[in-house]
VOBA-1610 file (N, C-alpha, C; in pm, whole numbers, padded with zeros to 5 digits, always signed):
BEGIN
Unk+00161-00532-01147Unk+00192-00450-01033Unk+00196-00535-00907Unk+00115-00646-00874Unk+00074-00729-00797Unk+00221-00808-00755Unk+00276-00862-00879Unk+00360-00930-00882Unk+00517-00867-00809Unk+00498-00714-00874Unk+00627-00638-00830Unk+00604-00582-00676Unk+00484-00631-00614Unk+00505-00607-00510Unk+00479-00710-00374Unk+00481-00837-00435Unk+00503-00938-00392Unk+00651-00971-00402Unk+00748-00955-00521Unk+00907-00923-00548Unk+00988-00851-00432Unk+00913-00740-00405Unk+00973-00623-00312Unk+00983-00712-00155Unk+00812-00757-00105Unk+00811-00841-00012Unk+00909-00912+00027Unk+00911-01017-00092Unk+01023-01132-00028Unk+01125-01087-00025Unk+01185-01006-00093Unk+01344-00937-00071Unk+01350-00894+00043Unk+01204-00807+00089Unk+01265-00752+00229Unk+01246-00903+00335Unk+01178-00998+00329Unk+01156-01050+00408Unk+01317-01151+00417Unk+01325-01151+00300Unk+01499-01222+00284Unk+01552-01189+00388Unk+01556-01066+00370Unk+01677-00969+00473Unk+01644-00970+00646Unk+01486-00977+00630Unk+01465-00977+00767Unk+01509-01127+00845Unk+01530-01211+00743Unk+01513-01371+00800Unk+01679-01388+00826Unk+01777-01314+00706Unk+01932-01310+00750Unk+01975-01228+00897Unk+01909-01126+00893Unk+01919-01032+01032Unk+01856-01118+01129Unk+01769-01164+01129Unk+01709-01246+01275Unk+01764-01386+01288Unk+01821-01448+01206Unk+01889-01567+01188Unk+01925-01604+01324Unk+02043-01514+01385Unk+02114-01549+01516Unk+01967-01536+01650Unk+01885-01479+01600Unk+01837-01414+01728Unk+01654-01548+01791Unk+01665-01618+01647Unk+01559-01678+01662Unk+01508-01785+01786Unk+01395-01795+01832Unk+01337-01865+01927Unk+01394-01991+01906Unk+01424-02075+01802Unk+01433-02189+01764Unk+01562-02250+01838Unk+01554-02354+01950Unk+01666-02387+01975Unk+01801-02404+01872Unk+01954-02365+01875Unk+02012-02434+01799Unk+02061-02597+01736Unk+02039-02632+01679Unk+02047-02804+01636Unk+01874-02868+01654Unk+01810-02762+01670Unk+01649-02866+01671Unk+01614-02852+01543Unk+01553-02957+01537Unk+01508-03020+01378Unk+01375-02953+01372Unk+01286-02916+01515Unk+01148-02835+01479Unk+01171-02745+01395Unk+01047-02702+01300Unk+01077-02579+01231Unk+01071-02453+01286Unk+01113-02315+01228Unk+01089-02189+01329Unk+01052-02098+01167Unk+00924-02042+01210Unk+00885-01981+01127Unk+00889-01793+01246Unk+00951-01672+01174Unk+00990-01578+01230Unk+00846-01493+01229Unk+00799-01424+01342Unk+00737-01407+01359Unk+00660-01246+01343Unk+00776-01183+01285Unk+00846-01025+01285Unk+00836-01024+01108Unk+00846-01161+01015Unk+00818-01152+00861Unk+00639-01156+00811Unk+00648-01193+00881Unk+00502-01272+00818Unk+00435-01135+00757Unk+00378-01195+00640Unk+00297-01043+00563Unk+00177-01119+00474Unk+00113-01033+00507Unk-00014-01082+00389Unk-00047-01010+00293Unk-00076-01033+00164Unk-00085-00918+00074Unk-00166-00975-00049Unk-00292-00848-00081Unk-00289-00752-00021Unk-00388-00705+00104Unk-00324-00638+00187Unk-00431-00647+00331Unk-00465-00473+00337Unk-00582-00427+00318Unk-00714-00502+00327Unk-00716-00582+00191Unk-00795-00647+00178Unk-00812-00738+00062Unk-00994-00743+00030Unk-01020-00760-00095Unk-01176-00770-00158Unk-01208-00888-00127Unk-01322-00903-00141Unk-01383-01032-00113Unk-01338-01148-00257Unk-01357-01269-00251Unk-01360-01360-00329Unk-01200-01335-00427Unk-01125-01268-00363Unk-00957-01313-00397Unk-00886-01357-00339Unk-00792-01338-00413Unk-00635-01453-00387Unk-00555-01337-00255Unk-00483-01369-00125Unk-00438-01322-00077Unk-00317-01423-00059Unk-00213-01327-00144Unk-00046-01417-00086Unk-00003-01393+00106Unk+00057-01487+00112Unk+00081-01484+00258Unk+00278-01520+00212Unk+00339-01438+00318Unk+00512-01445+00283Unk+00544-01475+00450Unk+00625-01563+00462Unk+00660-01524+00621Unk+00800-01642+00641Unk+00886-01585+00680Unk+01006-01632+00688Unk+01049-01754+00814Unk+01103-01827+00726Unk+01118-01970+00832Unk+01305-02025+00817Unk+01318-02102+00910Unk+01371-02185+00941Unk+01385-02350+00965Unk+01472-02429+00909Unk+01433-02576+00904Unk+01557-02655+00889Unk+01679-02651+01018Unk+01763-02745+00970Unk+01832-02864+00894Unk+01702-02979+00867Unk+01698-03026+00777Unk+01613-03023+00705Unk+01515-02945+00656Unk+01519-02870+00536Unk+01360-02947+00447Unk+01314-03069+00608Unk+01230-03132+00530Unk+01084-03036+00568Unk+01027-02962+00609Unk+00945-02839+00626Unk+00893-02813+00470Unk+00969-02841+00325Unk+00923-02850+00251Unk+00814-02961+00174Unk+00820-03097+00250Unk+00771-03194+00244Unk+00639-03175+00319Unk+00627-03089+00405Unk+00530-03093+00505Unk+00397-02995+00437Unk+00305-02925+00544Unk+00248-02913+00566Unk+00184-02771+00648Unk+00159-02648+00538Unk+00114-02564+00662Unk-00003-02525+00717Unk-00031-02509+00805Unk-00176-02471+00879Unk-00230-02334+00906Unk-00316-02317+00820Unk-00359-02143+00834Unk-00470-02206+00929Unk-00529-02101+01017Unk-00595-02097+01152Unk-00672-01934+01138Unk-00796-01874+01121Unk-00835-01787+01112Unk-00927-01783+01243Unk-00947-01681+01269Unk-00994-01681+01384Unk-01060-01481+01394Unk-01202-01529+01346Unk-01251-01403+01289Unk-01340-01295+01377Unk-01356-01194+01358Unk-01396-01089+01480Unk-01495-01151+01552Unk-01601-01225+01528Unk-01666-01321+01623Unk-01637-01440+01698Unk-01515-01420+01701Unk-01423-01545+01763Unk-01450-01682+01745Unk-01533-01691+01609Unk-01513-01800+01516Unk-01407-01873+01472Unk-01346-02031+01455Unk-01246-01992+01415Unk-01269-02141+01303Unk-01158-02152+01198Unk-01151-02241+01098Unk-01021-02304+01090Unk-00982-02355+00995Unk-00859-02436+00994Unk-00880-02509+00860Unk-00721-02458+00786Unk-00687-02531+00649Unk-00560-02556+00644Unk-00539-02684+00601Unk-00425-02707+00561Unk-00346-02690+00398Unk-00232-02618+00410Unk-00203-02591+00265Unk-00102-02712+00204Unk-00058-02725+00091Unk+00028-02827+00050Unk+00145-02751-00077Unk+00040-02696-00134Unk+00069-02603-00215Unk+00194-02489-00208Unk+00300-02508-00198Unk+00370-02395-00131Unk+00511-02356-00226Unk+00546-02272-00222Unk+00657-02218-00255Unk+00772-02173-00141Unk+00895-02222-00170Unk+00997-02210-00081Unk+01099-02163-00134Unk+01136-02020-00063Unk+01332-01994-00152Unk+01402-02002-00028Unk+01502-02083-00058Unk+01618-02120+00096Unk+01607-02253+00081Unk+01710-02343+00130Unk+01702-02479+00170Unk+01672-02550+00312Unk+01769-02448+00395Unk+01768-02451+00544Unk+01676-02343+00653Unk+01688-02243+00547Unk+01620-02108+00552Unk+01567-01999+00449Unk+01466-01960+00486Unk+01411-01883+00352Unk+01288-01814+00382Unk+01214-01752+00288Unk+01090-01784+00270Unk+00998-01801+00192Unk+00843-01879+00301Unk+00760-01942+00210Unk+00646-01850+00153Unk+00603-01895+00034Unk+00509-01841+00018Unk+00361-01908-00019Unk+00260-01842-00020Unk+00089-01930-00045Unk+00003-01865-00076Unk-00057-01954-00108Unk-00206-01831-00148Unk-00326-01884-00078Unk-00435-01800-00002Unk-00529-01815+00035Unk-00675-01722-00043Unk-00769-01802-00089Unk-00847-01728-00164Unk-00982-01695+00012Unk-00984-01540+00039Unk-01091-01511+00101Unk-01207-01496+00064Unk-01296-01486+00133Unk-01421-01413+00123Unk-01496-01354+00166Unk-01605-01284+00191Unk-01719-01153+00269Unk-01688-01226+00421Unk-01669-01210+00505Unk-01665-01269+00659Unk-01543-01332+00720Unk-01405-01345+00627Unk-01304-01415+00642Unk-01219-01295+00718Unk-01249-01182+00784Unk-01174-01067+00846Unk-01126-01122+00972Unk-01008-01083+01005Unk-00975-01175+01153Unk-00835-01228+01084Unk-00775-01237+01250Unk-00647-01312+01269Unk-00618-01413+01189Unk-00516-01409+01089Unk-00500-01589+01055Unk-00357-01596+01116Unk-00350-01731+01170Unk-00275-01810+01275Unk-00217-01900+01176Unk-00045-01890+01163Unk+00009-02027+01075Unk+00098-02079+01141Unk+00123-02176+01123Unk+00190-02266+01147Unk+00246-02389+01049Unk+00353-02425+01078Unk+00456-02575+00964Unk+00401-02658+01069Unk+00446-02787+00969Unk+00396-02877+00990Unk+00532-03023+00886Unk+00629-03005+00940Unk+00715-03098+00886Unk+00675-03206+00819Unk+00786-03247+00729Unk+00773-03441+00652Unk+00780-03514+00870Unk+00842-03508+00922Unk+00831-03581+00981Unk+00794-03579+01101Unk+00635-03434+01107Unk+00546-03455+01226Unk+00585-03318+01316Unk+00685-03272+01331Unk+00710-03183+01397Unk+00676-03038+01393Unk+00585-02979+01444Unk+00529-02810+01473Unk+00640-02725+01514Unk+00558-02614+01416Unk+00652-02514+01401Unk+00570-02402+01545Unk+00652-02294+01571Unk+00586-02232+01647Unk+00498-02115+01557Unk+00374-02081+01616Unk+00276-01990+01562Unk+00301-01847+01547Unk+00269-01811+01397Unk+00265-01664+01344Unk+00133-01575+01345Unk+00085-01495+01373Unk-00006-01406+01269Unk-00045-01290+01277Unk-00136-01247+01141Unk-00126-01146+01090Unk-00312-01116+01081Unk-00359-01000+01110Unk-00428-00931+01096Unk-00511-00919+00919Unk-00566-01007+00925Unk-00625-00966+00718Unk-00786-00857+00739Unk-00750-00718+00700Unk-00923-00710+00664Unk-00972-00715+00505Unk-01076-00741+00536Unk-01191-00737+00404Unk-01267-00621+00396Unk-01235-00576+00266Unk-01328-00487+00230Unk-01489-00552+00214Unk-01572-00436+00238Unk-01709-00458+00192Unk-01721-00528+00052Unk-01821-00582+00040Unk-01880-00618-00070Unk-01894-00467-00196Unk-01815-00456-00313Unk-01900-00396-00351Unk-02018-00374-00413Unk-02071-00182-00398Unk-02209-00192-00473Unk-02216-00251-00579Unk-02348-00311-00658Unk-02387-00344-00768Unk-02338-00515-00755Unk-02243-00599-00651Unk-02222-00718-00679Unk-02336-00780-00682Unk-02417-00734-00617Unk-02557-00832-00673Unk-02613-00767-00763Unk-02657-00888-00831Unk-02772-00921-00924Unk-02877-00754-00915Unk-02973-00827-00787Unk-03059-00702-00787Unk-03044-00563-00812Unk-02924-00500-00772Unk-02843-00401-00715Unk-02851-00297-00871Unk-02854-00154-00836Unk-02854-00106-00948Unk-02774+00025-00949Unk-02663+00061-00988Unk-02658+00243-00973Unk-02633+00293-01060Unk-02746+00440-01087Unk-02769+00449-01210Unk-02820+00601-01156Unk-02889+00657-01247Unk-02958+00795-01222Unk-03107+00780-01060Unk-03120+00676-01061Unk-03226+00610-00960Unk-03144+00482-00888Unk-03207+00492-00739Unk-03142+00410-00658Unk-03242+00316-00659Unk-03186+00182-00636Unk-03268+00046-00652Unk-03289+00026-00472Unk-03436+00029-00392Unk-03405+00029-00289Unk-03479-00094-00241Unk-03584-00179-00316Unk-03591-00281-00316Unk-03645-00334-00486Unk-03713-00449-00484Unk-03771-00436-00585Unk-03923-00411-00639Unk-03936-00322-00573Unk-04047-00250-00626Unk-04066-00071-00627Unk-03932-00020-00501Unk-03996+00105-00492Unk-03862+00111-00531Unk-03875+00268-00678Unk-03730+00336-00703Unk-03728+00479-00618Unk-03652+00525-00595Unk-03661+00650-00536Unk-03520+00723-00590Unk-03584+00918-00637Unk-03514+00977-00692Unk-03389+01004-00597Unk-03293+01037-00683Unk-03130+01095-00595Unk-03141+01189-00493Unk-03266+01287-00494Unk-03303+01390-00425Unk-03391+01366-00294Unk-03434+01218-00298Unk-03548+01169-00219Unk-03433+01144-00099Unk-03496+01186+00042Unk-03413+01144+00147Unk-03518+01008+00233Unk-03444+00886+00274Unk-03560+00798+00322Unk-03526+00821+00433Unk-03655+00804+00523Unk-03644+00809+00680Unk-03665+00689+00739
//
């Protein structure tokens, strides 16, 4: 299911990258890359902790070396924390134009803006995208301790019945 709706994505993002083609920030004849800023999608958003989140977002690259390069995810999380990874790993449909795709594995605290950006074979920045990722809670029972059952586990020593209200 995952897959068929990562399929759907890039088709629409295809379309969005042919329709914005003429309209893009990217000077005409510059070799910088232009990644569109109106594609970018993350999926799936919200997302669980400790998975894979694809990222799709439609670019531009006259000569075409943007595939050689380098992209920069930039998160920047509700505590205005922020991190920085570089990906290598990438998938590209288009030569001149297209889009890319990646995977970022999150986790419990990774909620917040991620900021991307290219990073060409030969040095040149792309202008900055992003997109909004939340994280779901942890769920119940991921820990160890954690129990749900006919009795709630409320530490490890006191159980208390379904009927018990704590104050």
């Amino acid at each position: 299911m995952r897959a068929w709706s990562v399929g759907v994505l890039t088709v629409a993002l295809l379309a969005a990258v042919v329709a914005c083609a003429g309209k893009s920030g990217a000077t005409h004849g510059s070799l910088t890359p232009y990644l569109y800023p109106e594609t970018i999608q993350i999926s799936p958003n919200p997302a669980d902790p400790d998975t894979d989140v694809t990222f799709l977002v439609g670019w531009k690259d006259i000569d075409g070396d943007i595939k050689q390069g380098t992209i920069r995810v930039r998160l920047v999380d509700d505590f205005d924390e922020s991190s920085t990874i570089s990906i290598k790993n990438l998938q590209f449909r288009g030569d001149t134009a297209g889009v890319l795709t990646f995977a970022v594995t999150i986790h419990d605290g990774d909620q917040g803006t991620y900021y991307v950006t290219a990073v060409d074979a030969a040095g040149r920045v792309s202008n900055e995208v992003d997109q909004y990722l939340l994280v779901n809670a942890p769920h119940p029972g991921a820990d160890d301790d954690a129990t749900v059952d006919d009795d709630t586990m409320v530490d490890d020593d006191t159980v208390v019945d379904d009927d018990t209200t704590l104050n």
